[in-house]
ZAMI-444972 format. One record per residue: x, y, z of N, C-alpha, C in turn. Coordinates in Angstrom, 1 decimal. Layout:
# ZAMI-444972
ATOM      npx      npy      npz     capx     capy     capz      cpx      cpy      cpz
ATOM        X        Y        Z        X        Y        Z        X        Y        Z
...
# end
This chain:
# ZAMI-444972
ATOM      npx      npy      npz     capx     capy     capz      cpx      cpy      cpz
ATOM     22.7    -11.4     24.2     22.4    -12.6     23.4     21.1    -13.2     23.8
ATOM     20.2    -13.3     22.9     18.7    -13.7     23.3     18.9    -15.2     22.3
ATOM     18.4    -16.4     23.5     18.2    -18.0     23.3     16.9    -18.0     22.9
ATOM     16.6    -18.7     21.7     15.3    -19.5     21.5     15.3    -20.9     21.0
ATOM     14.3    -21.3     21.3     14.1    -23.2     21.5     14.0    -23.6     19.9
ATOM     15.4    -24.4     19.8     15.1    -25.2     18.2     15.2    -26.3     18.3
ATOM     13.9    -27.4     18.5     14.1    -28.4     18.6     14.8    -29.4     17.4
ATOM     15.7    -30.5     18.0     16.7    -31.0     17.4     16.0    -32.2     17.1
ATOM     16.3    -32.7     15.5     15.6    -34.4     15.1     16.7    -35.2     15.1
ATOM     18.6    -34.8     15.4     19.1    -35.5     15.8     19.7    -35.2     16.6
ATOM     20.4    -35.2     17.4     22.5    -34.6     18.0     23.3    -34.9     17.5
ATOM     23.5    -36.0     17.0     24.8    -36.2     16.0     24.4    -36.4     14.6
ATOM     25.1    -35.9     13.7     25.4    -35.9     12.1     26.5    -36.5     11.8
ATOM     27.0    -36.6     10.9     27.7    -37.5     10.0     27.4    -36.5      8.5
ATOM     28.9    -36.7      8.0     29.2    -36.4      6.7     28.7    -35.1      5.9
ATOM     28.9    -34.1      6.6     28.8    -32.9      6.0     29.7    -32.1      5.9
ATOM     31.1    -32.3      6.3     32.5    -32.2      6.6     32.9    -33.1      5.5
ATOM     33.7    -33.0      4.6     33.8    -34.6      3.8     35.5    -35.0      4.7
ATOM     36.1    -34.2      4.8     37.5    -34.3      5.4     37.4    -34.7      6.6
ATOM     36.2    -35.1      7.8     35.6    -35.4      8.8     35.6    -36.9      8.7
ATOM     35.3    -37.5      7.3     35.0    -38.7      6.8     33.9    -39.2      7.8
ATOM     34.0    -40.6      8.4     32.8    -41.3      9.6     32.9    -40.5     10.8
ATOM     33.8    -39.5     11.4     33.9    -38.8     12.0     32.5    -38.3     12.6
ATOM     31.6    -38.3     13.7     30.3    -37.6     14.2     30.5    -36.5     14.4
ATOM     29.8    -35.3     14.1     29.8    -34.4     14.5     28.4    -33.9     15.7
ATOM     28.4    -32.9     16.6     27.7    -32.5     17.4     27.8    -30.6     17.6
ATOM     26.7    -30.2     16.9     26.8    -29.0     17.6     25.5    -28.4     18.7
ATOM     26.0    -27.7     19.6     25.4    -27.5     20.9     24.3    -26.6     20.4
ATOM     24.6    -25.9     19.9     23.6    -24.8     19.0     23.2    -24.5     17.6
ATOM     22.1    -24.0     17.9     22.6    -23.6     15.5     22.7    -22.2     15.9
ATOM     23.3    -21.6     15.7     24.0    -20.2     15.2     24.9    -20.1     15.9
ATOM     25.7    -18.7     16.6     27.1    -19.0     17.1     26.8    -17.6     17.6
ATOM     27.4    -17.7     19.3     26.9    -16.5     20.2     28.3    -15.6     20.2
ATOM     29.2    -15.7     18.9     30.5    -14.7     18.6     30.3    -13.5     18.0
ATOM     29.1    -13.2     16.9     29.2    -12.7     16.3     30.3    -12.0     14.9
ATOM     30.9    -13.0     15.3     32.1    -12.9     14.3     32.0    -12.1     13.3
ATOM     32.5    -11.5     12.3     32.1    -10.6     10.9     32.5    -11.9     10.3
ATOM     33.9    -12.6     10.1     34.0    -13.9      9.6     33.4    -14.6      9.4
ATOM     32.1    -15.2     10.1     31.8    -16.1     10.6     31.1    -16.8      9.7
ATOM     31.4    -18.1      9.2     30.4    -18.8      7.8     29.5    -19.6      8.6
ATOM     29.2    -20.0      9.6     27.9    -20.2      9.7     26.6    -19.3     10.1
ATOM     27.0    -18.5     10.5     26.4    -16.9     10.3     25.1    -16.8      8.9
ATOM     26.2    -17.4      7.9     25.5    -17.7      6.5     25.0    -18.5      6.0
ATOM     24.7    -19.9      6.8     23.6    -20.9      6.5     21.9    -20.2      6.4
ATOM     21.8    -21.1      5.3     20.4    -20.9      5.5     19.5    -21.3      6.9
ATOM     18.8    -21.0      7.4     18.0    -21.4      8.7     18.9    -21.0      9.6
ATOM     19.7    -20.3      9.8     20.6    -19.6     10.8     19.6    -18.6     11.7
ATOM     19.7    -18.5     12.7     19.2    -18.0     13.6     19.4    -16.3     13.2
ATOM     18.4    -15.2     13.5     18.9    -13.5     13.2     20.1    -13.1     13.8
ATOM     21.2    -12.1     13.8     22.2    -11.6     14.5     21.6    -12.0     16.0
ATOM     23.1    -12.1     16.9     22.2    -11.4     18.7     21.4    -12.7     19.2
ATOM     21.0    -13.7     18.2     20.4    -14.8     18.5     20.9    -15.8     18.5
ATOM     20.9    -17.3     19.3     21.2    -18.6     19.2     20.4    -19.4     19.3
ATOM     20.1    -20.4     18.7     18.8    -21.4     19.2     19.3    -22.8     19.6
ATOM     18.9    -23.3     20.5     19.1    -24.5     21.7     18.0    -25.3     21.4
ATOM     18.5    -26.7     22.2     17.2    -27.3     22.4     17.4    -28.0     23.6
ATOM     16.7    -27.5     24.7     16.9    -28.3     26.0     17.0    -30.0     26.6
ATOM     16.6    -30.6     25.5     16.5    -31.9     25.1     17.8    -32.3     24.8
ATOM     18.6    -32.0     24.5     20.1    -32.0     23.5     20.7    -33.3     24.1
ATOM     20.8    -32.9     25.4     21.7    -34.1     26.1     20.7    -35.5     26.6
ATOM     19.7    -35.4     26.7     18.9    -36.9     26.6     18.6    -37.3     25.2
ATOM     18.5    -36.6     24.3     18.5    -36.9     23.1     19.9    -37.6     22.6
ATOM     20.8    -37.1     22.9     22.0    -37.6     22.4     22.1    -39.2     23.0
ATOM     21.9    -38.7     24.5     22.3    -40.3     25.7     20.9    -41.5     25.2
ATOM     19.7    -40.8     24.1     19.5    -42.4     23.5     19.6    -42.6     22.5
ATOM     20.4    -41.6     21.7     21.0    -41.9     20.4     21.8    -43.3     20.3
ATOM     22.9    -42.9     21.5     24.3    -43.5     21.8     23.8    -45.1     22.7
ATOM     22.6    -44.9     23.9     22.0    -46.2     23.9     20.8    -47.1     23.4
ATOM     20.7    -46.8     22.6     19.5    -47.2     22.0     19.5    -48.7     21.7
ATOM     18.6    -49.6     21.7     18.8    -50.9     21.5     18.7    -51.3     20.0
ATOM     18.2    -50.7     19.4     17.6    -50.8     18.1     18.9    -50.3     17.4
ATOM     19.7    -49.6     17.8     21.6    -49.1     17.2     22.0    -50.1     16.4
ATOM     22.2    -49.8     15.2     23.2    -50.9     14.2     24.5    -50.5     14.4
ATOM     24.8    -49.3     14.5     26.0    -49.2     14.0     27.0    -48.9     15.2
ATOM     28.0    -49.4     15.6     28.8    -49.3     16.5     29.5    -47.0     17.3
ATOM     29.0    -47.4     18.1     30.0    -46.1     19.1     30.8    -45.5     18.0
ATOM     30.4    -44.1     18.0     31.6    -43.1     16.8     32.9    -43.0     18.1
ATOM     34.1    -43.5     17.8     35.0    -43.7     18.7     35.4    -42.0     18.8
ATOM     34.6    -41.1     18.1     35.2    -39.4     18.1     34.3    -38.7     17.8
ATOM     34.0    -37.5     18.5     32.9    -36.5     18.0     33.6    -35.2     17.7
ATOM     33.2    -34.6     17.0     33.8    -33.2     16.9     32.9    -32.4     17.2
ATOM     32.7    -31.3     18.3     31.8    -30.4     18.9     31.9    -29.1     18.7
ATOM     31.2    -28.5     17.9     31.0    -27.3     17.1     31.3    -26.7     15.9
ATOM     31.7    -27.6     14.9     32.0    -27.6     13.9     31.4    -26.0     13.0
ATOM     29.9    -25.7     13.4     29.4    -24.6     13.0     28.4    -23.6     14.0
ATOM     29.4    -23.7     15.4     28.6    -22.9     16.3     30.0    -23.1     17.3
ATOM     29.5    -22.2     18.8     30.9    -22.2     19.5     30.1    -23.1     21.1
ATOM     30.4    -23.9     21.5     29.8    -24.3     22.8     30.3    -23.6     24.1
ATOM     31.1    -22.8     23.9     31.1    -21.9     25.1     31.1    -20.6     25.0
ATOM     30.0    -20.2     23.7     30.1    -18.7     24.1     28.4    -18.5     23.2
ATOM     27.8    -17.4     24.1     26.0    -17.7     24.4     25.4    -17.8     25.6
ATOM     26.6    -17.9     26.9     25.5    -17.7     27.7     26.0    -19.2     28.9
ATOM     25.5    -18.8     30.2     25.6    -19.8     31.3     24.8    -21.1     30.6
ATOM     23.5    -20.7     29.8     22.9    -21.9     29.2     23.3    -23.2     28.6
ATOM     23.7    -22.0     27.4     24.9    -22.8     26.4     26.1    -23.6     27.0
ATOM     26.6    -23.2     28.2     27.9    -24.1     28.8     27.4    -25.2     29.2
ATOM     26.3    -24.8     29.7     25.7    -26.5     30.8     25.1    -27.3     29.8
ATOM     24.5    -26.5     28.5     24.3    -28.3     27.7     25.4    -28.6     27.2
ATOM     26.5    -27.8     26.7     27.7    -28.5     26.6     28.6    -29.0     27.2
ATOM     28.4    -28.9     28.6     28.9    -29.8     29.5     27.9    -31.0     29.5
ATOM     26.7    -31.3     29.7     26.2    -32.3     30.1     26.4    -33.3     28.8
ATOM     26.5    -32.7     27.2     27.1    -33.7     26.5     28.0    -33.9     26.7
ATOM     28.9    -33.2     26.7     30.5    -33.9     27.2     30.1    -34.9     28.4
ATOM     29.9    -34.9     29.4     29.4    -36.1     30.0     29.0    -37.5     29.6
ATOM     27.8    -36.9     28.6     27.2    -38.2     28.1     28.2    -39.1     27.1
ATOM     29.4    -38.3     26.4     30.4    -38.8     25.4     31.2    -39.4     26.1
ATOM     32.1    -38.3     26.9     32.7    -38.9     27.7     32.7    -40.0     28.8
ATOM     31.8    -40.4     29.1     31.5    -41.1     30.3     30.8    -42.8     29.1
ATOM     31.2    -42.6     28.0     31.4    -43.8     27.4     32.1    -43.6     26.6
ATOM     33.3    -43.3     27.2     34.7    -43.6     26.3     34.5    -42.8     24.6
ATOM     34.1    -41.9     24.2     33.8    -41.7     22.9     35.0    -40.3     23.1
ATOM     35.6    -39.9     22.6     36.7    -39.2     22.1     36.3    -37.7     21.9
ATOM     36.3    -36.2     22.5     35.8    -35.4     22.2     36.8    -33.9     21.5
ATOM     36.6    -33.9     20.2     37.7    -32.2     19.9     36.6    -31.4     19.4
ATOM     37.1    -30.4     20.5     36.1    -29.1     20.3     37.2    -28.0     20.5
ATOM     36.7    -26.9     19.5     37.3    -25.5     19.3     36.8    -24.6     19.9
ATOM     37.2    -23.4     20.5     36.4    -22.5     21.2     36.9    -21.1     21.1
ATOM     36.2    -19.9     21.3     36.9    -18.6     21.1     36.0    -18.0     22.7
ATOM     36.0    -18.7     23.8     34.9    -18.5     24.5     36.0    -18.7     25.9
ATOM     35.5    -19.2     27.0     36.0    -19.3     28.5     35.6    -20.3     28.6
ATOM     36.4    -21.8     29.0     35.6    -22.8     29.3     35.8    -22.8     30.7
ATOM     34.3    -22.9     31.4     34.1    -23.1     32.8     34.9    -24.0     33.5
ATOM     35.1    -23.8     34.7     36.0    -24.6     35.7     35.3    -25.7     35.6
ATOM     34.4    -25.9     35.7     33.3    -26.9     35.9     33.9    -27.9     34.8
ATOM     33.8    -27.8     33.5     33.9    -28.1     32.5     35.4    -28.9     32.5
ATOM     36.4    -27.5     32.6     37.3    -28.1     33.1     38.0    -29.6     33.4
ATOM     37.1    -29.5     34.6     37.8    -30.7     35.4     37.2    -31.9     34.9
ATOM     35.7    -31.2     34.3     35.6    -33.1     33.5     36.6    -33.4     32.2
ATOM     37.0    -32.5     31.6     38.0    -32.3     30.9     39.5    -33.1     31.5
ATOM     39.4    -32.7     32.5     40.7    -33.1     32.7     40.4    -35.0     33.2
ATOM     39.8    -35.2     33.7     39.1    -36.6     34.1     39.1    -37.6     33.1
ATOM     39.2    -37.1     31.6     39.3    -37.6     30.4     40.1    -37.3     29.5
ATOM     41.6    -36.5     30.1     42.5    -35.8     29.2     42.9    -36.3     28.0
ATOM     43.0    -37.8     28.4     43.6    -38.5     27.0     42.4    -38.7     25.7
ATOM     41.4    -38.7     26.0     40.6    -38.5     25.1     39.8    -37.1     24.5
ATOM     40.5    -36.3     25.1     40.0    -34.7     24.9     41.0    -33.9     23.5
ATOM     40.8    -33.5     22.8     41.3    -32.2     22.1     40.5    -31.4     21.9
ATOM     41.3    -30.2     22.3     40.7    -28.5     22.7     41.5    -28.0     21.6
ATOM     41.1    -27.1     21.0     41.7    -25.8     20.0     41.1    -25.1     20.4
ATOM     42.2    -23.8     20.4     41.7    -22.2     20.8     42.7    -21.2     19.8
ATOM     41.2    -21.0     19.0     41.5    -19.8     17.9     42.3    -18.6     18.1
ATOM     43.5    -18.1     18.2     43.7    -17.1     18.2     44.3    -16.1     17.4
ATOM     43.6    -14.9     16.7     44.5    -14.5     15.4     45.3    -13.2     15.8
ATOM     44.8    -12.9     16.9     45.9    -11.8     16.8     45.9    -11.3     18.7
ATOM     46.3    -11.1     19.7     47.1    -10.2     20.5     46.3     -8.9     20.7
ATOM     45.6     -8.2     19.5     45.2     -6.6     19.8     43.5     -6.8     20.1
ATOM     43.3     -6.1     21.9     41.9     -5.9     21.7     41.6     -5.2     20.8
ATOM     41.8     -4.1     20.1     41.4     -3.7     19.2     40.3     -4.6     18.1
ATOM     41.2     -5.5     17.6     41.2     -6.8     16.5     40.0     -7.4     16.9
ATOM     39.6     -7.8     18.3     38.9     -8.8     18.8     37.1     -8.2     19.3
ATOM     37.9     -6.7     19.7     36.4     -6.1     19.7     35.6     -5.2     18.5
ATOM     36.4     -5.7     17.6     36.0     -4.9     16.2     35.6     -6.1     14.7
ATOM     36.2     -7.4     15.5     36.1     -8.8     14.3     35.3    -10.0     15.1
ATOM     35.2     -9.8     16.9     34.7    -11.2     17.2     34.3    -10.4     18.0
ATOM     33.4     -9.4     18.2     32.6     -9.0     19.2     32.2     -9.3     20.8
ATOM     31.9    -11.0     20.7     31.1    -11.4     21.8     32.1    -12.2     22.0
ATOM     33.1    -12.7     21.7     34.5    -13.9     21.7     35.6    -13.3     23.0
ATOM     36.1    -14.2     23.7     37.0    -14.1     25.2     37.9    -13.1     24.2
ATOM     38.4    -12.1     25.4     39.9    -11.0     24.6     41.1    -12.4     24.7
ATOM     42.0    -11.6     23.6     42.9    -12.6     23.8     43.8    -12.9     25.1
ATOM     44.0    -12.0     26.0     44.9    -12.3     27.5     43.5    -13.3     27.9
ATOM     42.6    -13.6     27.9     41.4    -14.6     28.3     41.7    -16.0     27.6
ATOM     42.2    -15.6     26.3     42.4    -16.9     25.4     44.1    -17.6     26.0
ATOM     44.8    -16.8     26.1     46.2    -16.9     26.6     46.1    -17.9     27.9
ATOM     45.2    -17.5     28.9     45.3    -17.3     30.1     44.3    -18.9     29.9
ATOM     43.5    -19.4     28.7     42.7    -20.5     28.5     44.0    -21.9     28.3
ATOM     44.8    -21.4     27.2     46.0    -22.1     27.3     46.9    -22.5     28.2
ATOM     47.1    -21.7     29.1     47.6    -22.0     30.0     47.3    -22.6     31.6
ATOM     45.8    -22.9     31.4     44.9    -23.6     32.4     45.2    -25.1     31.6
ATOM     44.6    -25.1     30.8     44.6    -26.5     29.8     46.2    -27.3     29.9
ATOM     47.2    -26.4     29.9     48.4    -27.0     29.9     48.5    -27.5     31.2
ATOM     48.3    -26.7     32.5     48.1    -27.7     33.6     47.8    -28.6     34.0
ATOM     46.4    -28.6     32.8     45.9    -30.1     33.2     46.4    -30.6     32.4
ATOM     47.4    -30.9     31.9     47.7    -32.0     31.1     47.1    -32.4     29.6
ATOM     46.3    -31.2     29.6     45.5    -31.1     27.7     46.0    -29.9     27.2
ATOM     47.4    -30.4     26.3     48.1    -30.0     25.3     46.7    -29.2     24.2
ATOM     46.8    -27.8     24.6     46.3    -27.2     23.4     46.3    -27.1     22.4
ATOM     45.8    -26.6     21.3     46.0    -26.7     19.8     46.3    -25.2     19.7
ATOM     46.6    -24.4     19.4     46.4    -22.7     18.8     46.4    -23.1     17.4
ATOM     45.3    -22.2     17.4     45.3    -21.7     15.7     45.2    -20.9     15.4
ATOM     46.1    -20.1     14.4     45.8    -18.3     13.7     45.1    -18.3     13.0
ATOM     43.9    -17.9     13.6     42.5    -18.0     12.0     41.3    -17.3     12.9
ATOM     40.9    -16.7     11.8     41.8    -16.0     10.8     42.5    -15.4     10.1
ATOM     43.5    -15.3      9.7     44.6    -14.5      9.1     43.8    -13.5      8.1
ATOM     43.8    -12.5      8.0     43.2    -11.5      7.2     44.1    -10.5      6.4
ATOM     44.3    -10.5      5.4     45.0     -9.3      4.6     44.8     -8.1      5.0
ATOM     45.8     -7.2      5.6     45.9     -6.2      6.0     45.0     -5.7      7.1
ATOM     44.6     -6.8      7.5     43.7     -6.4      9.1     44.9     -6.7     10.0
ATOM     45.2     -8.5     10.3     46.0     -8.8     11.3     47.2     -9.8     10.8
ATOM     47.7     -9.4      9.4     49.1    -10.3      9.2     50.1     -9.2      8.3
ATOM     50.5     -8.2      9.9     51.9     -7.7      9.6     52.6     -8.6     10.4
ATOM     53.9     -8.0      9.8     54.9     -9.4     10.9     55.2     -8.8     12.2
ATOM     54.7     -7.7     12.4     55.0     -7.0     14.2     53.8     -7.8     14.8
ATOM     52.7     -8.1     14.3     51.4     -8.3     14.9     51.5    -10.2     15.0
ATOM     52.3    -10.7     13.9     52.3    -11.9     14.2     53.4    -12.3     15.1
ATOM     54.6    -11.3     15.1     55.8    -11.8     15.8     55.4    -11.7     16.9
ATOM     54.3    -10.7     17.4     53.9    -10.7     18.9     53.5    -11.7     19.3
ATOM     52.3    -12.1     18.9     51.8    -13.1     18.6     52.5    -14.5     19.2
ATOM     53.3    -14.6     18.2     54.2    -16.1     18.1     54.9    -15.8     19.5
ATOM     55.4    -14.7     19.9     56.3    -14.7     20.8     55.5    -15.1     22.3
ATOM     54.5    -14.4     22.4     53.4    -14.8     23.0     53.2    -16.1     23.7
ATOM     53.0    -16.6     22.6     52.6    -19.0     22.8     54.0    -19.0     23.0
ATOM     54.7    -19.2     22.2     56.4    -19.5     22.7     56.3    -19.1     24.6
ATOM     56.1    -17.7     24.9     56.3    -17.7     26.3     55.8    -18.7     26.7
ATOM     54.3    -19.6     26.7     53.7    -20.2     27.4     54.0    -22.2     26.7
ATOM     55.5    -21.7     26.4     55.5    -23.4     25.9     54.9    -24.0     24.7
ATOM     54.1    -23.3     23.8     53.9    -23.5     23.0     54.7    -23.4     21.6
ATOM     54.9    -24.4     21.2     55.9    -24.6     19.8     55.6    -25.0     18.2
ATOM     54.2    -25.1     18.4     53.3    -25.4     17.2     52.1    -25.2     17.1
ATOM     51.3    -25.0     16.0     50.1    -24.5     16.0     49.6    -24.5     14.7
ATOM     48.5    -24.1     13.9     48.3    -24.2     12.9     47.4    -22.9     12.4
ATOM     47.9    -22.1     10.9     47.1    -21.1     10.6     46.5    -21.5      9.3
ATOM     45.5    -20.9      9.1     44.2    -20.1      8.4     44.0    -19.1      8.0
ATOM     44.1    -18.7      6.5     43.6    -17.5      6.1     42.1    -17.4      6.0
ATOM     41.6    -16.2      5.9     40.2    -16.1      5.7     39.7    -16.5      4.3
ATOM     38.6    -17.5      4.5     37.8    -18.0      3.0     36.9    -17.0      2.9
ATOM     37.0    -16.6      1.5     35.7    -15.7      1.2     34.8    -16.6      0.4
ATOM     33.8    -17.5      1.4     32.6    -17.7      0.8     32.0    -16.5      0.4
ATOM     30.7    -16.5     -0.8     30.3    -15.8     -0.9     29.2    -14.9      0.1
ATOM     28.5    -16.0      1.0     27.7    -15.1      1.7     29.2    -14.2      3.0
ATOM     30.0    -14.8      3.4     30.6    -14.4      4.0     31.5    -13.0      3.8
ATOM     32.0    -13.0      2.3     32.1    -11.2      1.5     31.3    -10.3      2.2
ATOM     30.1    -11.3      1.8     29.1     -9.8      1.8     29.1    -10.0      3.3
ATOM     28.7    -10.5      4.1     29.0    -10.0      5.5     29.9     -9.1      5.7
ATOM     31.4     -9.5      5.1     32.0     -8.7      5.8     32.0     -6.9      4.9
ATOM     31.4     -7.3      3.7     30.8     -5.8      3.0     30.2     -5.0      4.1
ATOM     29.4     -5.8      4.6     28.1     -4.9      5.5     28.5     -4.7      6.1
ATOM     29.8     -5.5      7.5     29.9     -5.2      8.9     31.5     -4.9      9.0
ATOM     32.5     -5.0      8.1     33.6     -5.0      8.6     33.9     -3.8      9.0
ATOM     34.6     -3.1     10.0     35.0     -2.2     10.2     36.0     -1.4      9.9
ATOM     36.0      0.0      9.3     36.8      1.1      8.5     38.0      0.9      9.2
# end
């Protein structure tokens, strides 16, 4: 995964999500260090080449005078959503530490943080996680159980005993995970042996709900998976 510098004119957005409503969003990167074949931000315009992610080392001072600024009209987003079209823990030792140091800057004024991940969140990270449990929600993607699935549709993404083994760190601390099956693919990963495993899976670890996803075929996203999906 090779990083290049994209300087940021904000850190937080607003309203490009419409079901987000006033909701802020924050993503750590523009592109996404998964490689996903799925992957719809993959297919924005200005997206970074395959193999690539672009940062901007400024991220977390930029953000901390967003949020203090004197000149601010508008009151604290009491919630951010972090990564909406990129993954903040997967890209690199880089990538975790600005995503940790915003989590800092959010959390350390009470601002509310849900972020999704298909990655390893650092110990580090962790514990500021846990420091702020009641204001944290974590989702972790998982669509299927078979490395196979995971080194053939999410390349650079944690295997699932990694994702398993994420849930069940999180449950210790007292941050109730989210799982989600997404996603769901026609005749890739939704027979019912491969979901039963699956389900049976999170059930071992306490888990009793979750929420799935079938695959959207935007159009640039077909044709990705035209080009890359595997026979």
């Amino acid at each position: 995964m090779r990083l290049i510098t994209i300087p940021k004119k904000y850190a937080l957005t607003r309203g490009h999500i419409a079901c987000l409503g006033e909701v802020a969003t924050l993503n750590v990167t523009r592109g996404c260090g998964g490689g996903c074949v799925f992957c719809f931000a993959r297919c924005f315009s200005g997206a970074p080449p395959s193999g690539t992610v672009g940062v901007d080392p400024n991220l977390p001072a930029l953000l901390r005078q967003e949020l203090d600024s004197p000149r601010r009209k508008r009151p604290l987003p009491a919630f951010v959503v972090m990564s909406t079209a990129s993954d903040a823990f997967l890209g690199g030792p880089e990538v975790a530490l600005l995503a940790r140091a915003c989590l800092e800057v959010l959390l350390n004024r009470n601002i509310g943080v849900s972020l999704s991940t298909r990655g390893v969140i650092p110990d580090a990270v962790l514990a500021l996680l846990q420091r702020h449990a009641s204001r944290v929600r974590i989702t972790i993607p998982l669509p299927s159980l078979s490395q196979d699935y995971v080194r053939r549709w999410e390349p650079r993404a944690a295997t699932p005993d990694e994702r398993l083994f994420m849930v069940q760190k999180l449950q210790e601390l007292v941050i109730q995970p989210n799982v989600r099956l997404d996603p769901i693919i026609p005749f890739v990963n939704d027979t019912t042996e491969s979901l039963r495993q699956l389900l049976s899976a999170l059930q071992s670890l306490g888990i009793d709900r979750g929420t799935v996803s079938f695959l959207q075929l935007r159009p640039g996203v077909a044709q990705q998976i035209t080009d890359e999906a595997p026979l």
